[in-house]
N, C-alpha and C positions, 0 to 999 in steps of 0.2 A: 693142402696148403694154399692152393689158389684160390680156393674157395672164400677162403678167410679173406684174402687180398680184395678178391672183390665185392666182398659185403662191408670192407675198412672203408673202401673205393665209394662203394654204394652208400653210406654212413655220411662220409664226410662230404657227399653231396650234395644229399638231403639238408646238412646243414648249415650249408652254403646259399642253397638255395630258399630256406627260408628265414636265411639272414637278408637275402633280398629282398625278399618277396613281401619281409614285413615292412607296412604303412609306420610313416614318422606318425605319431600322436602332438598334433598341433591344439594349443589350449588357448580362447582368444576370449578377450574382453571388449565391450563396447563402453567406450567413455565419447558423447555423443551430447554433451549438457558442461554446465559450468560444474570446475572442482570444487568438491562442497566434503565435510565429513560424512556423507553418505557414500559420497564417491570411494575416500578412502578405504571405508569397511568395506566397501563388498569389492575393491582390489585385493585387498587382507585376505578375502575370502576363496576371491579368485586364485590368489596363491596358493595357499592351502589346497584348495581342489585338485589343481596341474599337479602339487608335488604328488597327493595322495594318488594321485593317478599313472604317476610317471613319466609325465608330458616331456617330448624331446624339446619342443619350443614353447613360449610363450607370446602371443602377439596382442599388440592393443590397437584398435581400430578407433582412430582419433578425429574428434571434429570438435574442437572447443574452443573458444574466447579468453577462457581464465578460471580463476576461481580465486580462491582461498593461496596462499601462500602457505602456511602452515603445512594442512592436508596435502598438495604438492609436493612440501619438501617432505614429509613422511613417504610418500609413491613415490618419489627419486630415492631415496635409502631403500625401501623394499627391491626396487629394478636393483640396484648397485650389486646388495647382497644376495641376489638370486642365484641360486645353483642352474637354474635354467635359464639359455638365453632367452635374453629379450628383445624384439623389434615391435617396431611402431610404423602401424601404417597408416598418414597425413589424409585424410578421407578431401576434405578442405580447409581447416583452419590447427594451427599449433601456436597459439598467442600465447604469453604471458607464462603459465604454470602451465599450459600446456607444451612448453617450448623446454622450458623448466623439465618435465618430465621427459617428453625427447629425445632431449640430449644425455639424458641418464643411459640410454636403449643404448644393447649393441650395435643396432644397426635402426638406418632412420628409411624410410620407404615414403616417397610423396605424390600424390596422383595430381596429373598435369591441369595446374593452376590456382595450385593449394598455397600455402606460404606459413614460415617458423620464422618467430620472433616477438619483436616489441612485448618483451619481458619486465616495462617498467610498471611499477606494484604501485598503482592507482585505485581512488575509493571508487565508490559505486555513481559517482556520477559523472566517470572517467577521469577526475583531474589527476595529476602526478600526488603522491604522498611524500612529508618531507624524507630529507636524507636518509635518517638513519635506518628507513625502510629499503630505501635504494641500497643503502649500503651494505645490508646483509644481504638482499637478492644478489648483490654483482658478487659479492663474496661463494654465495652460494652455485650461481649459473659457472663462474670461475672450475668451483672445484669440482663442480659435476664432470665438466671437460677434462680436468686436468686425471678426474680418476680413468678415465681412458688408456692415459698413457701417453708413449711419446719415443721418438727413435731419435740417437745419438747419430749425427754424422759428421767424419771427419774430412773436411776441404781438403784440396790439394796444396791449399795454403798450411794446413795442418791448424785450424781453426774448427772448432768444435761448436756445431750448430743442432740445436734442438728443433725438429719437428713432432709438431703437436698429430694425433689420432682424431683429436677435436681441437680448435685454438683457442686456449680460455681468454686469449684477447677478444675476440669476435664473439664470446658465449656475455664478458663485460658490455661489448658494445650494444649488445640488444637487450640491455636494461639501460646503460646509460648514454644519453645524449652526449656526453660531452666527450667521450673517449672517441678517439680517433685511430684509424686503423688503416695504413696507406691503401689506397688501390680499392679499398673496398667502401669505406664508411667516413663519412664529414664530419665532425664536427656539429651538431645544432639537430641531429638527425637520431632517431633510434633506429637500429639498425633490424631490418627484415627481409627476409632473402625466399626468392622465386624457386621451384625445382631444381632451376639449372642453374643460379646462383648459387644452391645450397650443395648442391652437389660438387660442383667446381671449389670451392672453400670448403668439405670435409664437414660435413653438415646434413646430405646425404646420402645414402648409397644405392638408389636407381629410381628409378619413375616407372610406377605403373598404374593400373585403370581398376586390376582387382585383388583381391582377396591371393585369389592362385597365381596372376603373376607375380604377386609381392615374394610367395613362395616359392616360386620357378627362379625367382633371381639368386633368393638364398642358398640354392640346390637344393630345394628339394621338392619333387615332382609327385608325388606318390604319398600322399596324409589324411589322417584322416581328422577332419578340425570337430573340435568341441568348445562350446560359445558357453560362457559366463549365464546364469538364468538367478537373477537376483529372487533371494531366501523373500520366505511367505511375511514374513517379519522383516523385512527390507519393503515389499510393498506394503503392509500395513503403515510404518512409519511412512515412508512416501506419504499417505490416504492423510494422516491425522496428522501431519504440520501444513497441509492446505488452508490457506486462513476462514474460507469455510467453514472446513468442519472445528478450526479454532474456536470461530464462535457461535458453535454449536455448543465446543463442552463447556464453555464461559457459561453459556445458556445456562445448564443443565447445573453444574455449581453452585449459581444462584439461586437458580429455583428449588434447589437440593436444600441448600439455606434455608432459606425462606420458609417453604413445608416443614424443615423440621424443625426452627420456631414458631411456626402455627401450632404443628401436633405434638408436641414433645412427648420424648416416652418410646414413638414408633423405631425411631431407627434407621427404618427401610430408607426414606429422602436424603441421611444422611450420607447412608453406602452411597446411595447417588450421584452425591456431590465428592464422597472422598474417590469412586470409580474414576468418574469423568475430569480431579482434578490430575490423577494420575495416569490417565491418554494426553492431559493435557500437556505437564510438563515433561514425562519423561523421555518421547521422540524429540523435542525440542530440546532437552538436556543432550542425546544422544547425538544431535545434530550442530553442537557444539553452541547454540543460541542460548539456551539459559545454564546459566551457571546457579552454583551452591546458592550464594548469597542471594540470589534474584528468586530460587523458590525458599530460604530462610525468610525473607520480606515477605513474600506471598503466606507463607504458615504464623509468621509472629501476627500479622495482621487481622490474618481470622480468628487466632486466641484472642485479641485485645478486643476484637466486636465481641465476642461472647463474653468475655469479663465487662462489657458494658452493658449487654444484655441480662444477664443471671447473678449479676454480683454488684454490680452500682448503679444505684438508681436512676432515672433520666437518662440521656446523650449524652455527653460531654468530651472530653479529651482523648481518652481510652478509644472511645467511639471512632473519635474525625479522625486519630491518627491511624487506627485499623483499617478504615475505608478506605486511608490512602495510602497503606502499603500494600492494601491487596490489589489497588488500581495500578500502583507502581511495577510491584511483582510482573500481574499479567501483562500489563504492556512491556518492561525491559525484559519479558524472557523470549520475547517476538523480534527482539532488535539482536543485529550481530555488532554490540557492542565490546568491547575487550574493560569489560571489570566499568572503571566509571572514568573510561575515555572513551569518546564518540565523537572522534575526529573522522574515523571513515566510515560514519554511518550517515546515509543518504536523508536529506530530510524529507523527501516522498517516501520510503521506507519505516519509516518514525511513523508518519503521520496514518500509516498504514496501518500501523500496530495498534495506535491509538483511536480509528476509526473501530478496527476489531472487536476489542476489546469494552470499547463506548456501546457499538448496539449489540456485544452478545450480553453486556450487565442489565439495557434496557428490555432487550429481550427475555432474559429472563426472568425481570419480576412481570411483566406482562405475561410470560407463559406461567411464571406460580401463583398469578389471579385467574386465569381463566380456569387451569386444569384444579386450580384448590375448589372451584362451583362445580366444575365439569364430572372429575374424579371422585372424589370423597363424599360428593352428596346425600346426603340419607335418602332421596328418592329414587334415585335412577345414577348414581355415581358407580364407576365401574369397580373402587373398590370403596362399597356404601358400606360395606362392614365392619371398615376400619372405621369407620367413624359413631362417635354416640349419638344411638336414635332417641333413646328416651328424654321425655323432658318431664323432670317431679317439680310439681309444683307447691308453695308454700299453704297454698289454702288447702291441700290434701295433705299437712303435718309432716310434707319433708323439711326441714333442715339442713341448714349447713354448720351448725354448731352440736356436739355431742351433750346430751340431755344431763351427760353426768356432769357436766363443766358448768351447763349454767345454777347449779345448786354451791357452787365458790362463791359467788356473789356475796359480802357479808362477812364471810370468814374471814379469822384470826390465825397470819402464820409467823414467821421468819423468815429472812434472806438467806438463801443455802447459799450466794455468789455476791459479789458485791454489784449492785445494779447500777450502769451509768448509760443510760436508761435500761437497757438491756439485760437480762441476767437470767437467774433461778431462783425462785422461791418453794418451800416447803410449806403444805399445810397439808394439816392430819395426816401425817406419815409419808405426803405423797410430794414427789417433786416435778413442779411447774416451770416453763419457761415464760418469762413474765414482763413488763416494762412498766418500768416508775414513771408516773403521772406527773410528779415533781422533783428537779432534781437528782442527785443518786443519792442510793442507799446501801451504808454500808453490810456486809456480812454480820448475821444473827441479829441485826434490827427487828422488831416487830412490823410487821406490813396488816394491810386490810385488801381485800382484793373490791375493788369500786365499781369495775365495770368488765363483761365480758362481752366481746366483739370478735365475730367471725375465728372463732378457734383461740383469739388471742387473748389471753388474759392481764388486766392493767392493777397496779398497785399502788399503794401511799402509805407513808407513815400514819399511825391510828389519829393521831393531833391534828392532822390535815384532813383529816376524810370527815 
């Protein structure tokens, strides 16, 4: 019987002791750049990972300016809803959405001389945006605080006073200037606060220099961290919305075009241009810049040049107006405009798009002149095969008329269609496609066929001929 006692003894030792002895699993991300929907996904992701993994914490190692509003408040809803906590550690900067995001965190960690705040939602060339952006931010910073929490106390006056966890008055005043907040904030001022300011206002919860003191404050001494390592397809996009390699595929589109109205029939320069239009837009769709409508304008536009090419003859309207949805398309899927307001689109950013986009279209017809001598060459073109070497010439009895067509000449048929010039004629059992020389001719008239030209055959009433 004692036996048993001490192997109960020896049992529940063991596991005790490797209840201790097991490392927290600490899961950390690097957000270290402006919040962009790139950012989002691969937070999304990062979550994902920790939960699949069982992560005891979750940390984000922060140094940002701002970003996106949007994307933001999506990463404050993902913190909110986490089954695992979350802390943030202030590396040096928490502006704007990154302040936004923050104050989402269970707990905020700031290294000494960093600073969280001036939350007001400004375009890209810093100025303030009107109200009604301020006003969902303040609404927003508000409730992030207030989802905190908040303790009831009862005075000795028997007066009931609410302390905030976070103070969603101070979360308003660091969007808006004009709130005022005694002891802390003016009036005329947005409100941004130091280590020890943030700390003293509940904003946050210690000062440290790294990674494992942030850890050591939390309690917990003994983790093992696993770092966020953005998917192969997260740098891919990164590579191809570089405005570089933009108008590199701009390039390659055009001259995809182009080649495959030179050679019709091939194919190959068409895959080309459809490959490269889709690295073009789809990381750029992913990254919240081009929208539906912006590549619908970029695809109606190449339909309408090809319906001026292969279906109406000369340039004309079809034409100018396809050139300028497909210049529209590629420029507005470059801009972070919202649908067809571009009030907070920077006009160095514009013109950004638009220089892009201007030399990868020059570019390209320059590289489908050079590479259409270079490539295709019958002599020495790297693919000479694809192209026709032979040349038949007329004084050796080649033609370009079938031998049997030019013996119509003469002949007596009917109108199988009504011709306005255009139609069908039958003669001797056989049906032609044909064009009236004069005016139209109705179905089952008698025709003469007058003249054949390059395949085509021309007709008249017998009275006229």
């Amino acid at each position: 019987m004692r036996k048993y006692w001490i192997l109960l003894l020896l049992l529940v030792s063991l596991v005790v002791y490797a209840q201790e002895t097991q490392k927290a699993l600490v899961y950390k991300i690097n957000i270290m750049q402006n919040i962009t929907p790139a950012t989002q996904r691969q937070v999304k992701q990062a979550f994902a990972e920790a939960d699949s993994l069982h992560a005891d914490y979750f940390l984000i190692h922060m140094n940002t300016y701002g970003g996106t509003v949007l994307d933001a408040d999506s990463i404050r809803t993902m913190i909110l809803q986490s089954k695992i906590p979350v802390y943030v550690f202030i590396d040096n900067n928490a502006a704007s959405a990154g302040a936004l995001i923050s104050i989402a965190c269970d707990g905020i960690y700031m290294r000494p001389g960093s600073s969280i705040g001036a939350a007001t939602v400004v375009n890209q060339t810093g100025e303030a945006m009107p109200d009604k952006y301020q006003s969902y931010m303040r609404s927003t910073m508000r409730a992030t605080a207030e989802a905190h929490g908040k303790d009831t106390i009862i005075t000795a006056e028997n007066d009931t006073l609410f302390e905030w966890f976070r103070d969603p008055l101070i979360a308003e005043a660091m969007v808006d200037q004009s709130i005022y907040v005694e002891g802390i904030s003016d009036t005329g001022k947005v409100l941004t606060f130091t280590p020890m300011e943030a700390m003293e206002h509940g904003f946050c919860e210690g000062i440290a220099e790294t990674v494992d003191e942030v850890m050591e404050q939390i309690g917990v001494e003994d983790f093992e961290l696993v770092t966020y390592e953005p998917t192969l397809i997260e740098k891919i996009i990164g590579f191809l919305v570089n405005p570089v390699v933009s108008g590199l595929l701009i390039m390659a589109i055009i001259g995809g075009i182009y080649f495959e109205m030179q050679s019709p029939g091939i194919g190959f320069p068409l895959g080309i241009a459809i490959l490269a239009a889709i690295l073009y837009f789809a990381p750029l769709y992913l990254e919240g810049l081009a929208a539906n409508w912006e590549i619908v304008i970029f695809v109606v536009g190449i339909i309408l040049i090809f319906i001026e090419i292969f279906a109406i003859p000369g340039f004309g309207v079809a034409g100018i107006i396809g050139v300028i949805l497909v210049f529209t398309g590629l420029v507005l899927s470059l801009v972070d405009n919202v649908n067809f307001d571009f009030e907070g689109v920077q006009l160095r950013g514009f013109g950004v798009a638009v220089t892009t986009v201007v030399l990868g279209i020059f570019g390209g017809f320059l590289m489908a002149l050079y590479l259409g001598r270079k490539v295709f060459t019958a002599e020495s073109g790297m693919f000479k095969n694809f192209a026709l070497n032979t040349v038949q010439h007329a004084n050796e009895g080649y033609i370009s008329v079938e031998t049997s067509m030019l013996t119509l000449k003469g002949k007596e048929g009917h109108a199988h269609t009504v011709l306005r010039p255009g139609g069908k004629v039958m003669i001797e059992g056989e049906v032609y496609d044909a064009i009236a020389e004069t005016g139209f001719i109705e179905r089952a008239e008698q025709v003469v066929v007058t003249r054949i030209e390059a395949t085509q055959i021309y007709v008249d009433k017998p009275e006229n001929s």
